[in-house]
Backbone and ligand atoms as CSV (ligand in chain L), in Angstrom:
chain,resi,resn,atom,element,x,y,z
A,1,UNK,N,N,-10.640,13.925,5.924
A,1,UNK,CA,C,-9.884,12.678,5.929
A,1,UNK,C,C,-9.824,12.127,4.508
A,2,UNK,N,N,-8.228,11.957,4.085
A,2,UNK,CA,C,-8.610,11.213,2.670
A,2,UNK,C,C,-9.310,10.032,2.748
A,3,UNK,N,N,-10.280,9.713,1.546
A,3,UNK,CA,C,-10.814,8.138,0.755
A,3,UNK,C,C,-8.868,7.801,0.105
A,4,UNK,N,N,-9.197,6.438,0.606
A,4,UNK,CA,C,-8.491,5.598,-0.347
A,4,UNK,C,C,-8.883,4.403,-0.881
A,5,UNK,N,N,-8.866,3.873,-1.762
A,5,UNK,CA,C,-9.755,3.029,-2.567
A,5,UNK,C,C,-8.675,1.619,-2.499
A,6,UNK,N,N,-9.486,0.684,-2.196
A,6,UNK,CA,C,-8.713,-0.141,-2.093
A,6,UNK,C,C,-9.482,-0.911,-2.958
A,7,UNK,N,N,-8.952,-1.929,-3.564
A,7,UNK,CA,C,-8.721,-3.163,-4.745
A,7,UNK,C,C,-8.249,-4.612,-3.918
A,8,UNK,N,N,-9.268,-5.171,-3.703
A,8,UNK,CA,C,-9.048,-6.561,-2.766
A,8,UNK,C,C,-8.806,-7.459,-4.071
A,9,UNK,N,N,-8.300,-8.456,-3.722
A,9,UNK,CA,C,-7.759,-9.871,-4.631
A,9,UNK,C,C,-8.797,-10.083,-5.447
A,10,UNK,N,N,-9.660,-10.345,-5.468
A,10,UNK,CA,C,-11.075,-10.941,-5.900
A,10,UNK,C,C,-11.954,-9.270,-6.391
A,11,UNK,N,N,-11.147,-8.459,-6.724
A,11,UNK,CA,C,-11.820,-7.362,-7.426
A,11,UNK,C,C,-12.769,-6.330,-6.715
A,12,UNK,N,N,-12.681,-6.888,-5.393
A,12,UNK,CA,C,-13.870,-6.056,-4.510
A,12,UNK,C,C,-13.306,-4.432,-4.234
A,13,UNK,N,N,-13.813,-3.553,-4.413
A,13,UNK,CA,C,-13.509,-2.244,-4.277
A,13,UNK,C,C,-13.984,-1.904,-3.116
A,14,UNK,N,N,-13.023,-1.072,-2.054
A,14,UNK,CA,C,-13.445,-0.772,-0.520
A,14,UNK,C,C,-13.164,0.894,-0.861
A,15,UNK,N,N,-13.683,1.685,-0.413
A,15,UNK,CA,C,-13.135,3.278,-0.336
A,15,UNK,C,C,-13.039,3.319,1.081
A,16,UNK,N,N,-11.968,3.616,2.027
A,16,UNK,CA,C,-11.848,3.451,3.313
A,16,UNK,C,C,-11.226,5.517,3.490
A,17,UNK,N,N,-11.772,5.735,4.661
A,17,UNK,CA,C,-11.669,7.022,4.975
A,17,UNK,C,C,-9.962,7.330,5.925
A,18,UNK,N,N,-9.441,7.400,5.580
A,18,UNK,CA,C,-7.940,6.967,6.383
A,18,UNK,C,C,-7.756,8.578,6.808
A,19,UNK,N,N,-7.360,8.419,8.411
A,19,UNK,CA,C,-6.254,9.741,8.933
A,19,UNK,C,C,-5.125,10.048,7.959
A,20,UNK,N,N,-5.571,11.467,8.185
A,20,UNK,CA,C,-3.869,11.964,8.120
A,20,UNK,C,C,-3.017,11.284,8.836
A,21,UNK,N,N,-1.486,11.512,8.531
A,21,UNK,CA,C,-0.520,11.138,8.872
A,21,UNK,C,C,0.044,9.428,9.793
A,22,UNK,N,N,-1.568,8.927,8.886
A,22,UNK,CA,C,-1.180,7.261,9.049
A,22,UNK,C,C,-0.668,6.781,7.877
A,23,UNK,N,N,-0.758,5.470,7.599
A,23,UNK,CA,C,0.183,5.031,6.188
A,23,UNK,C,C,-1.211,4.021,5.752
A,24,UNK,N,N,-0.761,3.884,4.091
A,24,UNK,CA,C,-2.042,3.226,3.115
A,24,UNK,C,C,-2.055,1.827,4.220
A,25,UNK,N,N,-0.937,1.338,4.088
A,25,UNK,CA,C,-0.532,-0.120,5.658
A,25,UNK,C,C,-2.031,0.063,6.526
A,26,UNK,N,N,-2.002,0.925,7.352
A,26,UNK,CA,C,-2.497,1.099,8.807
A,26,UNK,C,C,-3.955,1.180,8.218
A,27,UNK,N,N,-4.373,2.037,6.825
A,27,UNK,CA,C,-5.948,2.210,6.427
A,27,UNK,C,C,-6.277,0.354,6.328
A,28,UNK,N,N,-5.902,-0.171,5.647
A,28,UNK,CA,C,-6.784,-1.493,5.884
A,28,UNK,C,C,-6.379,-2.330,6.777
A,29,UNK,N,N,-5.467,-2.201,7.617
A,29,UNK,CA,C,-5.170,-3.246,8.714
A,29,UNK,C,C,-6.516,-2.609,9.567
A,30,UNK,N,N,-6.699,-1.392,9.922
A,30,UNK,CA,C,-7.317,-0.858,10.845
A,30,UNK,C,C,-8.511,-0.796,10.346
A,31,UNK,N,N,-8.790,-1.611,9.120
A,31,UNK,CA,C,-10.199,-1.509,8.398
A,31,UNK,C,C,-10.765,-3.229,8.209
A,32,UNK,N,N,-9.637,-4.011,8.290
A,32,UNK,CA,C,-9.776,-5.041,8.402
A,32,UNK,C,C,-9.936,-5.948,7.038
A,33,UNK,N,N,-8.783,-4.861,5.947
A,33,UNK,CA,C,-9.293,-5.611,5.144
A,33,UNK,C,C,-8.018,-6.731,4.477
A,34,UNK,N,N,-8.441,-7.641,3.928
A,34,UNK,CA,C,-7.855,-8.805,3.775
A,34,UNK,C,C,-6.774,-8.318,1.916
A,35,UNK,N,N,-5.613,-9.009,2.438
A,35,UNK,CA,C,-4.096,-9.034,1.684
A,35,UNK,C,C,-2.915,-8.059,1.926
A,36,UNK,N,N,-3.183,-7.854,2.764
A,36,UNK,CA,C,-1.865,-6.962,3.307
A,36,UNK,C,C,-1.861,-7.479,5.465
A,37,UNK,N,N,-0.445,-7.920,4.828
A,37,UNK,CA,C,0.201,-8.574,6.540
A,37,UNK,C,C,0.744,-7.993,7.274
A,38,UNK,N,N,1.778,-7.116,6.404
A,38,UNK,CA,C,2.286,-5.685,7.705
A,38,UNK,C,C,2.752,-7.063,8.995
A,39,UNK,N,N,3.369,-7.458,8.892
A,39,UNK,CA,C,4.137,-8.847,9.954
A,39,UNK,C,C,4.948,-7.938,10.716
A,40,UNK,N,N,6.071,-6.965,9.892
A,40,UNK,CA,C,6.496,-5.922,11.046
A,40,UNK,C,C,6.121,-4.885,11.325
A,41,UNK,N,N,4.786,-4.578,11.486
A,41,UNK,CA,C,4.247,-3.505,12.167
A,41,UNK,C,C,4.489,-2.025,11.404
A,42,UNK,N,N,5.046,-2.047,9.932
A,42,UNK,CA,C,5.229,-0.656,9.300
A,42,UNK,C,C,6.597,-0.299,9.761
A,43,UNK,N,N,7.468,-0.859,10.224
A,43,UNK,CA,C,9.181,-0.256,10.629
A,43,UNK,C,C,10.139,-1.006,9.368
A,44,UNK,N,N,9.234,-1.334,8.060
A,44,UNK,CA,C,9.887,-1.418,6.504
A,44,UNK,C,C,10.904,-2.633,6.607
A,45,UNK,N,N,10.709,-3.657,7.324
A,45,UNK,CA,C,11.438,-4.877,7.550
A,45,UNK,C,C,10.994,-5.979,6.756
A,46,UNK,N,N,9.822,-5.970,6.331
A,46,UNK,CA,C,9.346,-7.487,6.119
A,46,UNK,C,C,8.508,-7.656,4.566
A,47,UNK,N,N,8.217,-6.612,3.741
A,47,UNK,CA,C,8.120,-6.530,2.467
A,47,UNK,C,C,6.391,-7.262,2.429
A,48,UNK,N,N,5.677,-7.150,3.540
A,48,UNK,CA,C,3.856,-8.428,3.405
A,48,UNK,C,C,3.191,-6.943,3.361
A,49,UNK,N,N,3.458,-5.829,3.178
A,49,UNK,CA,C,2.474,-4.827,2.861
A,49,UNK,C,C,2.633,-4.829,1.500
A,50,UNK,N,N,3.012,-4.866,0.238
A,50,UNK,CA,C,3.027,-5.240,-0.543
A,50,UNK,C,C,1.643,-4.657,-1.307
A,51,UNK,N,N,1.741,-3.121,-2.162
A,51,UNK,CA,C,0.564,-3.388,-2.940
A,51,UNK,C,C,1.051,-2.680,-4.241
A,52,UNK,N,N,0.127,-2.626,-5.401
A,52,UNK,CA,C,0.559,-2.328,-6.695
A,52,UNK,C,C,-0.512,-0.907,-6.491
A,53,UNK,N,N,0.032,0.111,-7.179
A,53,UNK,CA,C,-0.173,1.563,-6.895
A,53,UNK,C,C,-1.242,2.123,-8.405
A,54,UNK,N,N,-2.387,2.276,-8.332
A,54,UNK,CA,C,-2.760,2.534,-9.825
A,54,UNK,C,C,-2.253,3.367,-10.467
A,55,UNK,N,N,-1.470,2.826,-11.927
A,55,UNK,CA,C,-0.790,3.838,-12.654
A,55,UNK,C,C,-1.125,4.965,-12.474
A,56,UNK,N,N,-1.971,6.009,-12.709
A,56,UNK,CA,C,-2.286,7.243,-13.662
A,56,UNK,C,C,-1.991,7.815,-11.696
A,57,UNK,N,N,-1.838,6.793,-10.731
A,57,UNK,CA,C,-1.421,7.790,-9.346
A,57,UNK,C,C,-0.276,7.980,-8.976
A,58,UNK,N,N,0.604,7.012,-9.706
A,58,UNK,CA,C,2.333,6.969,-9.776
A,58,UNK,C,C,2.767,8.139,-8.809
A,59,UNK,N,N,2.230,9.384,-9.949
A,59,UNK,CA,C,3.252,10.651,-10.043
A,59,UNK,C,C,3.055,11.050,-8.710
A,60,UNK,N,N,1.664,10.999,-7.869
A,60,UNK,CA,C,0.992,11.938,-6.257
A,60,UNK,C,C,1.884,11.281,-5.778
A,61,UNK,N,N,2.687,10.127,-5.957
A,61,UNK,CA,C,3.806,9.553,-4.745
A,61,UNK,C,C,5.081,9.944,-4.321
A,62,UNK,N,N,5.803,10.091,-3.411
A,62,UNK,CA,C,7.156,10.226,-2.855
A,62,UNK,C,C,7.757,9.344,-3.781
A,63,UNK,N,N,8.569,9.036,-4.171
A,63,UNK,CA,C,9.427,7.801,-4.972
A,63,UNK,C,C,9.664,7.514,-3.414
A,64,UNK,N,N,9.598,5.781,-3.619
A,64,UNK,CA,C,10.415,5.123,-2.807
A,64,UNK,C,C,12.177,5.619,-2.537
A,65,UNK,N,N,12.549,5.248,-0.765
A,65,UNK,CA,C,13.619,5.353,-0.618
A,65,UNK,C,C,14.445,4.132,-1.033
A,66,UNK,N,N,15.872,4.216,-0.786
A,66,UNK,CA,C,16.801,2.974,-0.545
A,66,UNK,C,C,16.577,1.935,-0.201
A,67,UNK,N,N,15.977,2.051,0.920
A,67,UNK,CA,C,15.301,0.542,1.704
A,67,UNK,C,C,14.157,-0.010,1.366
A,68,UNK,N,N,13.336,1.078,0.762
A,68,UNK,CA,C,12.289,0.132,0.385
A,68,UNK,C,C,12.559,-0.217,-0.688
A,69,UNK,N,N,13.145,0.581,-1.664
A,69,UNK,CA,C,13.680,-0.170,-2.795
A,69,UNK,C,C,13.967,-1.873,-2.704
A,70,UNK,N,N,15.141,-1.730,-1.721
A,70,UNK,CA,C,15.650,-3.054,-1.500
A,70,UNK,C,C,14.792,-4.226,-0.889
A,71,UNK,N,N,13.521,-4.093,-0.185
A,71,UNK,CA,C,13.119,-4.695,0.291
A,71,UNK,C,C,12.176,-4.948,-0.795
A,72,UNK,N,N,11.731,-4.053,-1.705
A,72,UNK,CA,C,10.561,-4.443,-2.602
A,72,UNK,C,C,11.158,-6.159,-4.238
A,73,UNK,N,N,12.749,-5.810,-3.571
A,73,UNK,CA,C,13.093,-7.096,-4.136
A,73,UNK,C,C,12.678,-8.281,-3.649
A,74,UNK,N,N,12.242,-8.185,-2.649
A,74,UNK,CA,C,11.854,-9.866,-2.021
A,74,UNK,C,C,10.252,-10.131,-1.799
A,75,UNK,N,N,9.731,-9.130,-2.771
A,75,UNK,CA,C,8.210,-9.534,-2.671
A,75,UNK,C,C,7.854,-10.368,-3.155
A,76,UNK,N,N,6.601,-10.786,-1.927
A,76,UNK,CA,C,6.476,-12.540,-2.989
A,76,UNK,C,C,5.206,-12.697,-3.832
A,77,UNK,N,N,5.033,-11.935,-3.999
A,77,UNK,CA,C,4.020,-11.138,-5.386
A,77,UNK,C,C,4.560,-10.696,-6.853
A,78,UNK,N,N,3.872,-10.872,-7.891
A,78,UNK,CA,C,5.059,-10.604,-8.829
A,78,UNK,C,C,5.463,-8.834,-8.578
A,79,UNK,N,N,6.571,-8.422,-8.900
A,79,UNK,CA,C,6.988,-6.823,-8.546
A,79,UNK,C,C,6.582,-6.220,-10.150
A,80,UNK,N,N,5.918,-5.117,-10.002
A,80,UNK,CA,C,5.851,-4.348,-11.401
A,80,UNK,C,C,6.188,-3.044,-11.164
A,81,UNK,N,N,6.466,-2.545,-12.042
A,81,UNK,CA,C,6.874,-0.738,-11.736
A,81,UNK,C,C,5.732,-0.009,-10.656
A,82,UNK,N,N,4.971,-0.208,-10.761
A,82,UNK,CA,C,3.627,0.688,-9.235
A,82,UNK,C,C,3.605,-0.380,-8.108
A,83,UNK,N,N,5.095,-1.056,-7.925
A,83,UNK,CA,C,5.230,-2.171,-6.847
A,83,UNK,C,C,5.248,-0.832,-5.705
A,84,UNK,N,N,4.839,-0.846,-4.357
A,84,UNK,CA,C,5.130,-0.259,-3.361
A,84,UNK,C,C,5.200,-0.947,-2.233
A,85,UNK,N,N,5.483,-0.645,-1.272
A,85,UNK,CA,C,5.407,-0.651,0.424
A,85,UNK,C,C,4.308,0.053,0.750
A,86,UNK,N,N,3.125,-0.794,1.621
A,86,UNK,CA,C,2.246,0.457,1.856
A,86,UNK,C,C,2.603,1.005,3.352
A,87,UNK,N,N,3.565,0.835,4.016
A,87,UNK,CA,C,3.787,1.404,5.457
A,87,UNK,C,C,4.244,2.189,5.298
A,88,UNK,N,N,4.845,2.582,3.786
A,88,UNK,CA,C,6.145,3.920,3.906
A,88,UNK,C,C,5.231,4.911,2.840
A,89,UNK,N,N,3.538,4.555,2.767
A,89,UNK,CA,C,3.154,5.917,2.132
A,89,UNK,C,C,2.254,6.280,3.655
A,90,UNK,N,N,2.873,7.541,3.448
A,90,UNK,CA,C,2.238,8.336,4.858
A,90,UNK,C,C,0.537,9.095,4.342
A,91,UNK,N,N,-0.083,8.584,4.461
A,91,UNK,CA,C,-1.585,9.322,4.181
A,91,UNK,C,C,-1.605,10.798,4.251
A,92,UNK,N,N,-2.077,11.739,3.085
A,92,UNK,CA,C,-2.345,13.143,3.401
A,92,UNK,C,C,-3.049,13.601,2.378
A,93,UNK,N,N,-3.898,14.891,2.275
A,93,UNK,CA,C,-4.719,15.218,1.302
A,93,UNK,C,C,-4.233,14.936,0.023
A,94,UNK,N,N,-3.877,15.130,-0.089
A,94,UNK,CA,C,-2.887,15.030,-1.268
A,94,UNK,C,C,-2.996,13.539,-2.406
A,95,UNK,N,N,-3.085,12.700,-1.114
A,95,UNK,CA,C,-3.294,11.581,-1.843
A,95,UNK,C,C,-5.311,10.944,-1.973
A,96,UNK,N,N,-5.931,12.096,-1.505
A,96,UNK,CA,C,-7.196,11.426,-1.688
A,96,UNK,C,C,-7.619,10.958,-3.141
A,97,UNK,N,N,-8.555,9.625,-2.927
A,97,UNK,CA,C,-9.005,9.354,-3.966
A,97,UNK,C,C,-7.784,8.092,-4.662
A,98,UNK,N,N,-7.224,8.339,-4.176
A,98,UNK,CA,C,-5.807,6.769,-4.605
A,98,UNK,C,C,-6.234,5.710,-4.715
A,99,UNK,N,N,-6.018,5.381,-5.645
A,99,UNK,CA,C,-6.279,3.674,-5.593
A,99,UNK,C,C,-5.011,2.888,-5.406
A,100,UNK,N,N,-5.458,1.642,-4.535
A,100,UNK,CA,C,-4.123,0.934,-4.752
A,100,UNK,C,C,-4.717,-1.038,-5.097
A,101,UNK,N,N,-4.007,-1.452,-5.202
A,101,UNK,CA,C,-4.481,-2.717,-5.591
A,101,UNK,C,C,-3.946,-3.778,-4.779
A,102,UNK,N,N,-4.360,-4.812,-3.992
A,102,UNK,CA,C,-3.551,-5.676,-3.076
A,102,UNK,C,C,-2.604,-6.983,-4.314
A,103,UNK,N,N,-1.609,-6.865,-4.030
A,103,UNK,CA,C,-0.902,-8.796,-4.846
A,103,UNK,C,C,-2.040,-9.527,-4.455
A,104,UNK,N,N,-1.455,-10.497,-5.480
A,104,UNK,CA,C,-1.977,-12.017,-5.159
A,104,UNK,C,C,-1.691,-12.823,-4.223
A,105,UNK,N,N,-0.526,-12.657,-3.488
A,105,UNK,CA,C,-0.238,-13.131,-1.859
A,105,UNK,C,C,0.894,-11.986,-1.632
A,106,UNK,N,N,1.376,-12.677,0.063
A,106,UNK,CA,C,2.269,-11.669,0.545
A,106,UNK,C,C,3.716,-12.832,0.993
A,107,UNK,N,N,3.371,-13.603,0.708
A,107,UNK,CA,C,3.829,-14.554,1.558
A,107,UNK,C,C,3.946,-15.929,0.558
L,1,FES,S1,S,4.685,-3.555,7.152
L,1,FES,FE1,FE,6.617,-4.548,7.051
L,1,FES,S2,S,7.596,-3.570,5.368
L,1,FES,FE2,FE,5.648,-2.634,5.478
């Protein structure tokens, strides 16, 4: 099972053990950890998964599609180039060891 390293608001570092073929979204909702809202359930509607991707992991990613593109315009976090959606990264070996970082709100 990949580690993914999560980066809470307040600097706290979580390494959470996430399934395959769930999304970075589902590892801390289902871990319980605090700054990511996922309001629509991961079906890429509502832009509160919202996290910043650690540079030097850019490249292990899918580029965002169309829609998330468009939706990553209305984040209410500031947007920087490692802006992502975390419902639309699908968890797989591949990505073990990722860090990602939560915004400063979602909302
Ligand atoms: S959970 Fe709504 S866009 Fe990701």
């Amino acid at each position: 099972m990949p580690t993914i390293n999560y980066v809470l608001k307040d600097g706290t570092r979580r390494a959470i053990d996430v399934p395959n073929g769930t999304s970075i979204m589902l590892g801390a909702i289902n871990n319980n950890l605090r700054g990511i809202d996922a309001e629509c359930g991961g079906c890429c509607s509502c832009a509160t998964c919202h996290v910043y991707i650690e540079e030097s992991d850019m490249a292990r990613l899918k580029p965002a599609d169309s829609v998330e593109k468009e939706l990553l315009e209305g984040v209410a976090a500031e947007r920087r180039p490692t802006s992502r959606l975390s419902c639309q990264i699908d968890v797989t070996a591949a990505l073990d060891g990722i860090t990602v970082h939560m915004p400063d709100r979602q909302s």
